[in-house]
N, C-alpha and C positions, 0 to 999 in steps of 0.2 A: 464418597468422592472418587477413591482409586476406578470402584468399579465404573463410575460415569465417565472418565479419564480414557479408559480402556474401551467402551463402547462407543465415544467420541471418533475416537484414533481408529479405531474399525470401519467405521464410517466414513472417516475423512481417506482412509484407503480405496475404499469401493466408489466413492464420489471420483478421485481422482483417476481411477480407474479409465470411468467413464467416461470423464473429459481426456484421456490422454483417446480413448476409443471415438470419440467423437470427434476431435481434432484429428487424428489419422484419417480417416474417412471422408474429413472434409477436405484436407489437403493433400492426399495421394491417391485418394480416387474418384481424384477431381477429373472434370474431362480436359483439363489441362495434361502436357505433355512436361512431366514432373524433371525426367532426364534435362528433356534443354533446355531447362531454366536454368543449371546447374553446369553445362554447357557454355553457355549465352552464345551471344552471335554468331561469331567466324566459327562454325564449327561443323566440323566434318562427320561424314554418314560412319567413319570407324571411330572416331574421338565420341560420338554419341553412343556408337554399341559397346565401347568401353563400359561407358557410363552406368549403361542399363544392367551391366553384368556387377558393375564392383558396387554399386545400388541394390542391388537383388533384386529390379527391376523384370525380371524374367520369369519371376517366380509368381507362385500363386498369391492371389492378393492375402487369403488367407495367411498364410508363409510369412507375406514379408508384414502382416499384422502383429505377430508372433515373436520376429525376429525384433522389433521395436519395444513392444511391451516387455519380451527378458531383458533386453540391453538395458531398459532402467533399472531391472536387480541386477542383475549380470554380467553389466557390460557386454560388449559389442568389439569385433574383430573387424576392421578397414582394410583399405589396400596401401594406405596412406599407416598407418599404425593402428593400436590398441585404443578402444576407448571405453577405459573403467565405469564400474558404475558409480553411481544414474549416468547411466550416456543415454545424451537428448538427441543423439546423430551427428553429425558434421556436418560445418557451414561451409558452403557452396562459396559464399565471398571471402569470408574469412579464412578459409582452407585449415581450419581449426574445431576439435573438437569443441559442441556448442556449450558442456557443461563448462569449459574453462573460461568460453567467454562471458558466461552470463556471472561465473565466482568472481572475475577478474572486477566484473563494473556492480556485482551486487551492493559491497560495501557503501557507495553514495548514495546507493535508492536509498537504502535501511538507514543511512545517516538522514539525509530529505526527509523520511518519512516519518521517522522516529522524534525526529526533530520538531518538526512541524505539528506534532501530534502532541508530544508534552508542552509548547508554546499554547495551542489554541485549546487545550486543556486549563494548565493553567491561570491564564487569562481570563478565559470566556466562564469559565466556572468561577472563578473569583470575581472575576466582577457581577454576574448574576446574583451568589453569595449578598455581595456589599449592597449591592440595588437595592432586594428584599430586604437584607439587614436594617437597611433607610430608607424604605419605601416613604415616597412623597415627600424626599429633596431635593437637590438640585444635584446629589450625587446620584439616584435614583434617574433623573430625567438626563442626567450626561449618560451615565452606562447606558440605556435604552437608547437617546439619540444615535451616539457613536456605534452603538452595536447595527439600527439599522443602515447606515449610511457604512458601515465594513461588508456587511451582507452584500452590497451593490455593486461591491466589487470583483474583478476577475483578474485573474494572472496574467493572461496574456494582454490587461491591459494596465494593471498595476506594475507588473515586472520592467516592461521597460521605463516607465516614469522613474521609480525606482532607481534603475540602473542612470538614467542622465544624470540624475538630483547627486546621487552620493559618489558615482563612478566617474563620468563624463565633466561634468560641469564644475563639478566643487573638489573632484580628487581626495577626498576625503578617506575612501575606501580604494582597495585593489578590486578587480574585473573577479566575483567567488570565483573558485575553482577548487579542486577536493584534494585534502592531504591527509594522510590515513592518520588516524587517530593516534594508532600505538606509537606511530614516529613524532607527532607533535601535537600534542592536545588541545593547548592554545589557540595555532594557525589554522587543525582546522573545524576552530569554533569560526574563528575570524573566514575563512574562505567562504563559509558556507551561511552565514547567520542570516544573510540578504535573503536567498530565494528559499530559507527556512521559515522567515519570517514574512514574506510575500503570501509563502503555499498557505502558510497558518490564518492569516488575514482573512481569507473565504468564510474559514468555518470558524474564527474568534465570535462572530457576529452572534451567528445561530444559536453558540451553545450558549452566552451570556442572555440572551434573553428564556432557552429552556430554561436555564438552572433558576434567573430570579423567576418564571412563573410556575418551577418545580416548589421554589421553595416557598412564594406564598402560599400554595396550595396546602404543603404540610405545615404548615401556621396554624391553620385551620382546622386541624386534623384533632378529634377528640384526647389522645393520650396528652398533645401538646397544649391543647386548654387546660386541661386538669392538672398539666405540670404548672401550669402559670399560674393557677388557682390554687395549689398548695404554696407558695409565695418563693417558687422557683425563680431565679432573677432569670432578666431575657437573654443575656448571654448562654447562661449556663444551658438553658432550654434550645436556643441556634442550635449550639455544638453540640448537645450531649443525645436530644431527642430529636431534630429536623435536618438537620444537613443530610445524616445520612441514607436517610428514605427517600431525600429530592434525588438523589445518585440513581434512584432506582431508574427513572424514564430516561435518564442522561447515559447510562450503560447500552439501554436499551435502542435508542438512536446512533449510540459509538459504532454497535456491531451490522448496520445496517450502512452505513458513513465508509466502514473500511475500503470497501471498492471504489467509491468516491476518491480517497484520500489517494489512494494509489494513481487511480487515473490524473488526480491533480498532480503527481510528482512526474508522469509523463509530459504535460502541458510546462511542466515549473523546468524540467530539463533542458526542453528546447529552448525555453525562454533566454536563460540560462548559460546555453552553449556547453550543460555539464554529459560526461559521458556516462551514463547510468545505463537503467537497465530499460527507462520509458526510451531514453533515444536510440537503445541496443532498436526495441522494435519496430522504434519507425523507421530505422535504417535495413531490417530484415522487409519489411513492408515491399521499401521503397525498390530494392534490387533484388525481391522475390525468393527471398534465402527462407524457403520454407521448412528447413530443419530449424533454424534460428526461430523464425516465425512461430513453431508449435513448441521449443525448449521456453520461451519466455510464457506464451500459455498456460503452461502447464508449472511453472515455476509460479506464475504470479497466484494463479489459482490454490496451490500450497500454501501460500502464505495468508493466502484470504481467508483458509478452512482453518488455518492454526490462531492467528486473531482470531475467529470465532470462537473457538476451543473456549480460549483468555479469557474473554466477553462473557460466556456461562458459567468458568471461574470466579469470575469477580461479580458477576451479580450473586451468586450465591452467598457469596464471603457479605455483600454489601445490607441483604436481606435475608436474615436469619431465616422466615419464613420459608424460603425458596428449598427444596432438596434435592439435592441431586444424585440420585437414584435410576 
């Protein structure tokens, strides 16, 4: 296990590597003129050769490839100040270095997404679970109905429904908004549980009907007959011999789902109004803050290689069979 841990993590270095090499490439030697994006308008022929100088703009492309790739072990020296490592650069709009803005709004992505993730976990496998458990009732034909008719839905058109019904109309709930955990626990479960439970709603659907056609499948499955034919009762055979093998194709779909899931917390942000790290990008996008623009890349793609990591941990843990070697 350490050694596959260790090989993983080598890997998700050399991958990131690449994407940090391949985002560079894309955005600074673009045939865009990188300086007066960062510039913007009213800006004058010596306010632009500033630029190009305190950019390292001047330099060889090679050079300022170099000087990018140490600043994230490194750190990086501005003309504006010091920027520790991982420095991702400094944002042109925000006149800040990009690691602190992307630390400052991290905590709500990872709340959104974390959130969202244990709901439609919970749920969508629990109820697929119970479907199978009563296949051919009415509790069986309600989980499948509802799970197809959750499937048909999308955020951007669930979210604001959502918000009139509980927010607008009936006042019931406050407009979410994010308050850090360690300060209030409670508020913000309360701030947040709407567009947690909105993002989750997507994917509750899908996974309730894998897990009930995971788990008929392992009903079916020879060690499970012969436990039931030694006069194993049907509980004891659910939990003891099938649940955990239906896990296997449900793992398998998680780690495929994760860039999904994130991109959903982009769409659920705006929906939203919340300041994360999806609306960090669309506001890097939108006023062409391409330091901003490639720290979120490269951040988001970290976290997609480290859930993967998880994903090969836990299918191993979930099928004895599997080794990870």
């Amino acid at each position: 296990m350490l050694q596959f841990i260790l090989r993983r993590s080598v890997g998700a270095v050399v991958t990131l590597f690449l994407i940090g090499a391949a985002t560079f490439f894309l955005f600074v030697a673009a045939p865009s003129d990188y300086a007066s994006l960062a510039c913007g308008k009213d800006c004058s022929p010596e306010r632009l050769e500033d630029i190009r100088q305190a950019l390292g703009l001047n330099q060889p492309l090679a050079t300022q490839f170099w000087e990018f790739m140490s600043g994230v072990v490194a750190g990086r020296d501005f003309p504006q100040g010091d920027c520790p490592a991982p420095c991702l650069g400094r944002s042109f709009f925000y006149n800040d270095n990009v690691t602190d803005i992307i630390l400052d709004r991290l905590p709500l992505t990872l709340s959104l997404t974390v959130g969202a993730l244990v709901v439609f976990l919970f749920v969508g496998i629990g109820a697929g679970m119970l479907a199978a458990y009563r296949r051919g009732t009415m509790i069986d034909k309600a989980a499948t109905g509802a799970s197809m008719v959750l499937s048909s839905f999308q955020i951007y058109f669930l979210g604001p429904i959502v918000l009139l019904i509980f927010v607008y109309s009936t006042g019931w709930v406050e407009n979410p908004k994010y308050i850090p955990f360690t300060e209030d626990p409670f508020n913000w479960l309360a701030g947040l549980w709407i567009p947690m439970a909105v993002m989750a709603t997507i994917f509750t659907g899908q996974y309730t009907r894998m897990a009930r056609s995971s788990m008929i499948e392992q009903l079916q499955e020879e060690h499970v007959r012969t436990a039931r034919a030694k006069g194993m009762g049907k509980k004891y055979v659910f939990f003891r011999y099938a649940w955990r093998g239906s896990l296997i194709p449900i793992v398998t779909i998680l780690g495929i789902d994760l860039s999904s899931l994130l991109g959903g917390g982009v769409v659920t942000e705006l929906t939203f109004d919340l300041q994360g790290i999806g609306r960090l990008a669309v506001d890097g996008a939108v006023t062409k803050d391409l330091p901003l623009t490639m720290g979120v890349m490269l951040v988001g793609a970290f976290f997609i290689l480290l859930l993967n990591i998880l994903v090969d941990i836990a299918y191993a843990w979930i099928d004895p069979r599997v080794r990870l070697s």
